[in-house]
C-alpha positions in Angstrom: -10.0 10.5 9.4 -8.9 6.7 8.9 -7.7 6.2 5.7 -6.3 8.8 3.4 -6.4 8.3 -0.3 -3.8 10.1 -2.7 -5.3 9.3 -6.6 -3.2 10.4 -9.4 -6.4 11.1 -11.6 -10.0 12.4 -11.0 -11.9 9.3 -12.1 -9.8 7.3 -10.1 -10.7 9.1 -7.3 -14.3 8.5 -7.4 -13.5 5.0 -8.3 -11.7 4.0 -5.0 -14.3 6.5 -3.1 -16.6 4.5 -4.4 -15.5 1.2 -3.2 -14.8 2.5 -0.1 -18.1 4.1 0.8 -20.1 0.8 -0.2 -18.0 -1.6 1.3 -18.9 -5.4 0.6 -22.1 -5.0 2.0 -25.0 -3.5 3.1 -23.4 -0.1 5.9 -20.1 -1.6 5.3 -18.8 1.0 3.9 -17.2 4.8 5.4 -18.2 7.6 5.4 -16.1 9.0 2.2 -15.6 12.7 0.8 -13.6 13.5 -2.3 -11.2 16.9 -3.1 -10.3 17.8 -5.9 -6.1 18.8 -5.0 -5.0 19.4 -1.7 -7.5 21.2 0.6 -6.6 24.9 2.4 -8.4 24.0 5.2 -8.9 20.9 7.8 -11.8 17.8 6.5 -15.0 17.8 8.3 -15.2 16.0 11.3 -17.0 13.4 10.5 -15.2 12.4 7.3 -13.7 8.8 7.6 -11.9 8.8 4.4 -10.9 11.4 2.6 -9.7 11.3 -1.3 -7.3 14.0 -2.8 -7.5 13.8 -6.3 -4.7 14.9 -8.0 -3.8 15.2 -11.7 0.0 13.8 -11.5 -0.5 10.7 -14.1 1.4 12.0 -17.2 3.3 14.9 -15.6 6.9 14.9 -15.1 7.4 12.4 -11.8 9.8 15.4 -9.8 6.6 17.3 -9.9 4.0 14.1 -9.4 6.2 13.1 -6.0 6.3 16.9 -4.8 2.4 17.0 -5.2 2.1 13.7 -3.5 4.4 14.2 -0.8 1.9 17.6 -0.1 -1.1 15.8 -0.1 0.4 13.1 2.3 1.2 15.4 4.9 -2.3 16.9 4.5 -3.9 13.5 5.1 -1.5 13.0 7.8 -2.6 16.0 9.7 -6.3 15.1 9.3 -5.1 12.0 11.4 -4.9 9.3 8.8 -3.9 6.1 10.1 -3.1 4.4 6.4 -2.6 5.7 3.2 -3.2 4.6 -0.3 -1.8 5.2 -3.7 -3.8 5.1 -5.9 -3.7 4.7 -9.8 -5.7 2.9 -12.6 -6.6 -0.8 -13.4 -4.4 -0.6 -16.2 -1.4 0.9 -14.7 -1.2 3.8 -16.7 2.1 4.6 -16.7 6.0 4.8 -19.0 9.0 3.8 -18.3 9.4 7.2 -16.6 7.0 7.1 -14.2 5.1 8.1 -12.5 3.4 4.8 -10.3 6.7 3.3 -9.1 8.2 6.8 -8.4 5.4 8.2 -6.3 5.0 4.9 -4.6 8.5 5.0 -3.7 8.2 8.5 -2.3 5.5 7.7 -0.3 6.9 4.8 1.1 10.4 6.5 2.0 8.5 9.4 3.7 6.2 6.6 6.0 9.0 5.0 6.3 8.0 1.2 5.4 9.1 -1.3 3.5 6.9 -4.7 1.6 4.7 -2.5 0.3 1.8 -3.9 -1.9 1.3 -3.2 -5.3 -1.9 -4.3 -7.1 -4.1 -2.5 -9.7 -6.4 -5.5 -10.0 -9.9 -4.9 -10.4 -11.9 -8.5 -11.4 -14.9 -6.9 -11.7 -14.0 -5.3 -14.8 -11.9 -8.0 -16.0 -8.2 -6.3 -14.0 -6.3 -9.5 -12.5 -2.7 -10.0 -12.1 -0.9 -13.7 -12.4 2.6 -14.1 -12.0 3.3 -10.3 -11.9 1.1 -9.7 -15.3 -1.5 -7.6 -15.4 -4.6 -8.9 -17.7 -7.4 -6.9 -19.2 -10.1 -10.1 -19.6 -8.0 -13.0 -20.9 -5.6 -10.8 -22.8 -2.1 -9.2 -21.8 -2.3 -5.8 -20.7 0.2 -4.9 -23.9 -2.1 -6.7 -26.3 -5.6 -5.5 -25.1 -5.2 -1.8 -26.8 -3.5 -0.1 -23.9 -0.5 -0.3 -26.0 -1.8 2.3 -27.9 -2.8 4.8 -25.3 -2.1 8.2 -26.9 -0.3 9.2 -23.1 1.0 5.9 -21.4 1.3 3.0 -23.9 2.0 0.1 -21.6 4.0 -2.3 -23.8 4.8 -4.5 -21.3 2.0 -6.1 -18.9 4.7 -7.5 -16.4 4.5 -5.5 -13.8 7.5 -6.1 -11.5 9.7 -5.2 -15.1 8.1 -2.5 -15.9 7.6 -1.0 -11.8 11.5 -1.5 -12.0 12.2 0.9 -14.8 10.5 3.5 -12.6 12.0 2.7 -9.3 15.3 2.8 -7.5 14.9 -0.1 -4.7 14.2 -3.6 -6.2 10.8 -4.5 -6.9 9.3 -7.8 -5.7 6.3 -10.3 -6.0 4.2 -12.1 -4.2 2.2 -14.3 -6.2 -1.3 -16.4 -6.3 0.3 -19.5 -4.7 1.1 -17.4 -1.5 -1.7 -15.2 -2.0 -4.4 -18.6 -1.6 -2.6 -19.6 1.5 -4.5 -16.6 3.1 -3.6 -13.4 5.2 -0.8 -14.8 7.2 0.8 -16.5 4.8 0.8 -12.8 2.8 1.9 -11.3 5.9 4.7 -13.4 6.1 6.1 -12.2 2.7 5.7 -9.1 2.5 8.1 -8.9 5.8 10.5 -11.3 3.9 10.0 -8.6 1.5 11.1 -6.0 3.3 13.7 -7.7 5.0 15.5 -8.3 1.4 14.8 -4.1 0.9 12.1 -4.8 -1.5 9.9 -1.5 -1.1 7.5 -2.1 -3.4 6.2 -5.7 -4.2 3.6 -6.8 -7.2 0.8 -8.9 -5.4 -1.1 -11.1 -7.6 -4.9 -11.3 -7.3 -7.3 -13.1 -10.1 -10.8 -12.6 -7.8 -12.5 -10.4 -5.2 -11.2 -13.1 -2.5 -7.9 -12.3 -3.6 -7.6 -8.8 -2.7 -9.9 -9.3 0.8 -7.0 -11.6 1.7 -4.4 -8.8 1.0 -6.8 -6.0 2.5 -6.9 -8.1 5.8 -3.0 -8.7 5.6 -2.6 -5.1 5.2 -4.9 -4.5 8.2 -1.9 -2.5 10.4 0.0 -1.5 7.3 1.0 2.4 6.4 0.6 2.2 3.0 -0.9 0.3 0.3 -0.9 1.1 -3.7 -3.5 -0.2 -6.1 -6.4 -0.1 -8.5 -9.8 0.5 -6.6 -9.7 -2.9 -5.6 -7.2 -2.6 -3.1 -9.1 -1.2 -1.1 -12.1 -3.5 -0.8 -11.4 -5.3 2.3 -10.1 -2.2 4.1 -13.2 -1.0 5.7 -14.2 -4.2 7.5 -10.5 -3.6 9.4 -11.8 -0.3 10.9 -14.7 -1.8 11.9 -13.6 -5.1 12.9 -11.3 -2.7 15.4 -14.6 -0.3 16.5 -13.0 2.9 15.0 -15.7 3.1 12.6 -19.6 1.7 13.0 -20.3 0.6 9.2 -22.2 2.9 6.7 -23.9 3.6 3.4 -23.8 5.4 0.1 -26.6 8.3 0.4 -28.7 7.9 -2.7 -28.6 11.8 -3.5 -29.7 13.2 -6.8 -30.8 16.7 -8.9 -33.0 17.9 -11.2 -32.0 20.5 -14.1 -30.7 20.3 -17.3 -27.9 17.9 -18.0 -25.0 17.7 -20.5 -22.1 15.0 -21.8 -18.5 15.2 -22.5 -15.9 12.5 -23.7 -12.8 13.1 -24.3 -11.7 9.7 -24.1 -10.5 7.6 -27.1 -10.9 4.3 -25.4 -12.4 1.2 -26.9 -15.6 1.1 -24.6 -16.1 4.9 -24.6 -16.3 4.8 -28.6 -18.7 2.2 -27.9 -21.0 4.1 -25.8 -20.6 7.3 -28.1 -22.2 4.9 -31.1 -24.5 3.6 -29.1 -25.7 7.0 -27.7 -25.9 8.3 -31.4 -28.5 5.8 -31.9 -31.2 7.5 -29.8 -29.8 11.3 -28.7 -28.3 14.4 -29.8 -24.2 14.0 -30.6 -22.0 16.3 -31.9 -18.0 15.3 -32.8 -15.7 17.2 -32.0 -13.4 18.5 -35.5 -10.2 19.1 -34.3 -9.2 20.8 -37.4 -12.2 23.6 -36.6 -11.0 23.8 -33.3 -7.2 24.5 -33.8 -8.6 27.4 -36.3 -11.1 28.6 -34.1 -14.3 28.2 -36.0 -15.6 25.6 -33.5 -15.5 26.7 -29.6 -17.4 27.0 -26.8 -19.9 29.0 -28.3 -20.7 26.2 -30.3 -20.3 23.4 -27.9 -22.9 25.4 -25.1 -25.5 26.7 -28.2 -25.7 22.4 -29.3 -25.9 21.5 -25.5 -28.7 24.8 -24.6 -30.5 24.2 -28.0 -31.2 20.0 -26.9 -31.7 19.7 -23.2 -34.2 16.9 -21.9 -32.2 15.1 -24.6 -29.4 13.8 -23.1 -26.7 15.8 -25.5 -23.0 14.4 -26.1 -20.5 16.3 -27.1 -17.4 14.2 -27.8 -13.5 14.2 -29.1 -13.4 10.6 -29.0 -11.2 9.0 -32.0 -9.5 5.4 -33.5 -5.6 5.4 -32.3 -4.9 5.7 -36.4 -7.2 9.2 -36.2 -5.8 10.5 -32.6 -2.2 9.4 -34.7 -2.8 11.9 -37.4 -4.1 14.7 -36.0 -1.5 14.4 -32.8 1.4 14.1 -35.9 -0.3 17.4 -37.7 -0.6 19.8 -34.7 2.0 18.2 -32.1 0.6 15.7 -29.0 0.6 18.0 -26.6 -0.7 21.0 -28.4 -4.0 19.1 -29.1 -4.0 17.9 -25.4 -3.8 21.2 -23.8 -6.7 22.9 -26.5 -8.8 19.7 -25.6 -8.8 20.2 -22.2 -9.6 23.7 -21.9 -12.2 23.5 -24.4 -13.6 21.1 -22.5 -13.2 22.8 -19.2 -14.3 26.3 -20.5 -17.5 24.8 -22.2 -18.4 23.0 -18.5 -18.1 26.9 -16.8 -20.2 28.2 -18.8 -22.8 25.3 -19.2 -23.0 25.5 -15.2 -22.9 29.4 -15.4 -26.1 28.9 -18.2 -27.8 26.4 -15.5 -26.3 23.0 -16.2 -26.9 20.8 -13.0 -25.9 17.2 -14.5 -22.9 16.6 -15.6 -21.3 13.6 -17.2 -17.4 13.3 -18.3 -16.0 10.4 -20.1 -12.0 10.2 -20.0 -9.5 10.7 -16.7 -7.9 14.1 -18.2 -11.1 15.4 -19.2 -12.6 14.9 -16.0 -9.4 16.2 -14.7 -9.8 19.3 -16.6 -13.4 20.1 -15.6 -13.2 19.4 -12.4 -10.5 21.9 -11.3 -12.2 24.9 -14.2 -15.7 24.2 -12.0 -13.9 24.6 -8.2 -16.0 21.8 -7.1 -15.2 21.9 -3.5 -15.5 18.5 -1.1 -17.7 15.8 -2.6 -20.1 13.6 -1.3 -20.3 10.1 -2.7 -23.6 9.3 -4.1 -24.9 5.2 -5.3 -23.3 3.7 -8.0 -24.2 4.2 -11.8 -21.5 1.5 -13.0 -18.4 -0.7 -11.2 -16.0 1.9 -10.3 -18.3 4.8 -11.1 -20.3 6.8 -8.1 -22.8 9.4 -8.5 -20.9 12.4 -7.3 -22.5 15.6 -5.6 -21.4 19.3 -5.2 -23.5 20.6 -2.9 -21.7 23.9 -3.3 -22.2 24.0 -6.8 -25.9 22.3 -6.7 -24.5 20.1 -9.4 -24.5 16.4 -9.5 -21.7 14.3 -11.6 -20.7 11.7 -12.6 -16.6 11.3 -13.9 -16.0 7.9 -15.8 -12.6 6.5 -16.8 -12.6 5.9 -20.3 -12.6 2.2 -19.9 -15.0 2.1 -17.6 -19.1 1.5 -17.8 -21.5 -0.7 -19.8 -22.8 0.1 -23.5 -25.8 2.3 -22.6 -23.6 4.0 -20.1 -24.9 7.7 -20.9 -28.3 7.8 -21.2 -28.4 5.9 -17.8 -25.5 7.9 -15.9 -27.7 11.5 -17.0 -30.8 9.4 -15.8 -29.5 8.1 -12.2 -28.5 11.7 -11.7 -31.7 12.8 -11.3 -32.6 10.4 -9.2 -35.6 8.8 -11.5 -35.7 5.9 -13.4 -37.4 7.0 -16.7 -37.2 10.7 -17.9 
C-alpha cells in the first residue's frame, strides 16, 4: 500500500477514494479500497490506497486522536509511505476540536513538522485566500455552516480557528507563494517547520493550486485536507514507477433500491423537493418517533410497498425546525434516535432484499454503514464531484454515501439510477 488515508467521516471517505481512484485523467488514478474502521486483518495485496473511515468528527478529540493514532499504525503496517487526514470542505469542526487535534497527533507520532492544511475543494466552490475558507463567493461563517446543528464554524479563518484546537502555532502559506510553484511551496513549509509550525493553512483558489501543493508534498509524511488534497498525489507514485496508472471499474447491481437523508443541509433540502416532485417521499415526524408510533416498521413497509420508484425517506429540516425539536427533546437525544433509526431500517431493508442504497448526510452514512458491516469497498465511477459509486461485494449491495452538501438538484433519482448500471429505468 502507498498512501494511507485516515477520514474522520464516511462520506468523506468515499470522497477522497474517489479522487484518488480517478486521478486527473484517463488510468491516472490507484487502485483504491475503502473500510469502514480499522480492519482485523492485513489489505489485499494489491490495494494501492487504502481509506479507514472513521466516525471521529463530533466526538470528544481524546477519543478522535486515540482512534486515529490506531488506524495510523494499521496503515503503517500495510506499508504506507504517506498519510493523509482527512476531513470535510467545510472544516467541520469547534473550537474543541477535532481537525487541529488529530492533525497534531498525527504529525507528533510521524514525527514531521510544515505540515499542510487545506480543505479546498474548487470544484464545488471550497477555496481558501489568505487563510479563509470560502463556500462560492461567501465566507465560510456566512454561507449557512454557521448554523450546522453539530459544528457551527463561526469563523472562516482558518489559521484562528486551527489555533484554538491546537497546541504548536499554526501557520500559512498563502496564494502569492502558492503561484510561484512547487519549489517555492517547498521552501515554506521548511521555513515552517523550522519556526515549529506543525500545522500550516495553505491557500488554494483552483485545481492548479492544489497540483502544485500535491507535487510539493511529493516526499512528505503527512498531508491534511478536503478531497482535494489529494488530487495531484497519484501522478507522484507514478511519476516514481511504484504504481502503473489505473481506472475506476464501472460496477453496478440490479434489485430494489431505497433513500435516506438525514442531512439538514441547504442542497440536500433541495434535492428532497425536487425528488418530491416525481417519487414517493415520506418525512420523517420526529415527534412520532420519540413516542414510538413511527419506526422501522413503518419506514421498511413505505420503502417495500414503492420499489421501482425510487422511495426517499428523509429527516431533513430548516435550522429554525432542527432548533425546536433539538430544544424540546435535547441535541443529542434526537441525534442518537436518528441514527439508529436510520441504521436499523437499512438492516432490515437489506435483510428484505434491498441492493441500492443511497444515504444523504455524513452521520447518517456513518450510522448505516457500520449497522450493515460492509466489509472492504471497491470504488465504483462517479455519480457527482466527490461522490463514487461504492460496492460491497460481500453484501451484493451497491451504495452510494453523499455529504449533505454535496451533489446536483436531481441528485437522487440519478445516484439510484447509476447504481444499476443503466441510464433509464
Amino acid at each position: 500500500m502507498l498512501i494511507g488515508v485516515i477520514a474522520d467521516d464516511y462520506t468523506g471517505a468515499s470522497d477522497i477514494a474517489n479522487t484518488l481512484a480517478k486521478g486527473m485523467g484517463e488510468n491516472s488514478g490507484l487502485v483504491v479500497s475503502q473500510f469502514f474502521d480499522i480492519p482485523n486483518n492485513d489489505a489485499p495485496s494489491d490495494v494501492e490506497v487504502g481509506v479507514v473511515s472513521l466516525k471521529s468528527r463530533s466526538i470528544p478529540s481524546a477519543e478522535a486522536i486515540e482512534q486515529s493514532l490506531a488506524a495510523l499504525e494499521w496503515l503503517l503496517a500495510q506499508g504506507c509511505e504517506q498519510i493523509i487526514f482527512k476531513y470535510c470542505s467545510t472544516f467541520d469542526s469547534s473550537p474543541a476540536g477535532n481537525i487541529g487535534q488529530v492533525g497534531e497527533a498525527l504529525a507528533h507520532k510521524l514525527g514531521v513538522k510544515g505540515v499542510i492544511v487545506c480543505p479546498a475543494f474548487p470544484t464545488v466552490g471550497r477555496t481558501v485566500h489568505q487563510g479563509h475558507l470560502f463556500v462560492n463567493d461567501t465566507l465560510l461563517n456566512e454561507s449557512g455552516m454557521q448554523n450546522h446543528p453539530q459544528t457551527p464554524m463561526t469563523d472562516a479563518n482558518l489559521c484562528r480557528w486551527t489555533q484554538q484546537q491546537c497546541q504548536d502555532t499554526v501557520g500559512l502559506v498563502a496564494c502569492n507563494i502558492v503561484r510561484q510553484g512547487t519549489k517555492a511551496v517547498q521552501a515554506a513549509l521548511a521555513t515552517a517547520a523550522e519556526q515549529g509550525e506543525t500545522l500550516v493553512i495553505c491557500d488554494a483558489a483552483t485545481d492548479e493550486d492544489l497540483i502544485i501543493l500535491g507535487k510539493a508534498a511529493a516526499t512528505a509524511k503527512l498531508l491534511t485536507g478536503g478531497s482535494g488534497i489529494a488530487i495531484g498525489l497519484p501522478a507522484n507514485f507514478i511519476a516514481q514507477g511504484k504504481a502503473k496508472g489505473s481506472a475506476p471499474t464501472p460496477y453496478a447491481m440490479s434489485g430494489p433500491e431505497a433513500i435516506l437523508a438525514g442531512s439538514c443541509s441547504g442542497a440536500t433540502l433541495k434535492q428532497v423537493e425536487i425528488h418530491a416532485k416525481n417519487h414517493p417521499t415520506l418525512a420523517i415526524d420526529i415527534n412520532k418517533v420519540m413516542d414510538g408510533s413511527m419506526n422501522v416498521t413503518t419506514f421498511c413497509d413505505f420503502i417495500q410497498s414503492n420499489f421501482g420508484n425510487k422511495p426517499l425517506i428523509y429527516s431533513s429540516g430548516t435550522p429554525q425546525q432542527v432548533t425546536a425539536i433539538q430544544a424540546k427533546f435535547g441535541k443529542q437525544q434526537v441525534s442518537e434516535k436518528l441514527d439508529n433509526l436510520f441504521a436499523d431500517t437499512a438492516k432490515q431493508l437489506v435483510a428484505n432484499g434491498v441492493t441500492r442504497l443511497v444515504v444523504a448526510g455524513g452521520e447518517t452514512s456513518g450510522a448505516v454503514s457500520q449497522a450493515l458491516n460492509l466489509g472492504a469497498l471497491k470504488i465504483g465511477i462517479e455519480i457527482d464531484p466527490g461522490v463514487p459509486i461504492l460496492i460491497a461485494e460481500q453484501r451484493g449491495i451497491a451504495l452510494a454515501l453523499k455529504s449533505g452538501n454535496f451533489g446536483g438538484d436531481d441528485f437522487f433519482a440519478r445516484a439510484v439510477t447509476m447504481l444499476k448500471g443503466s441510464p433509464n429505468e
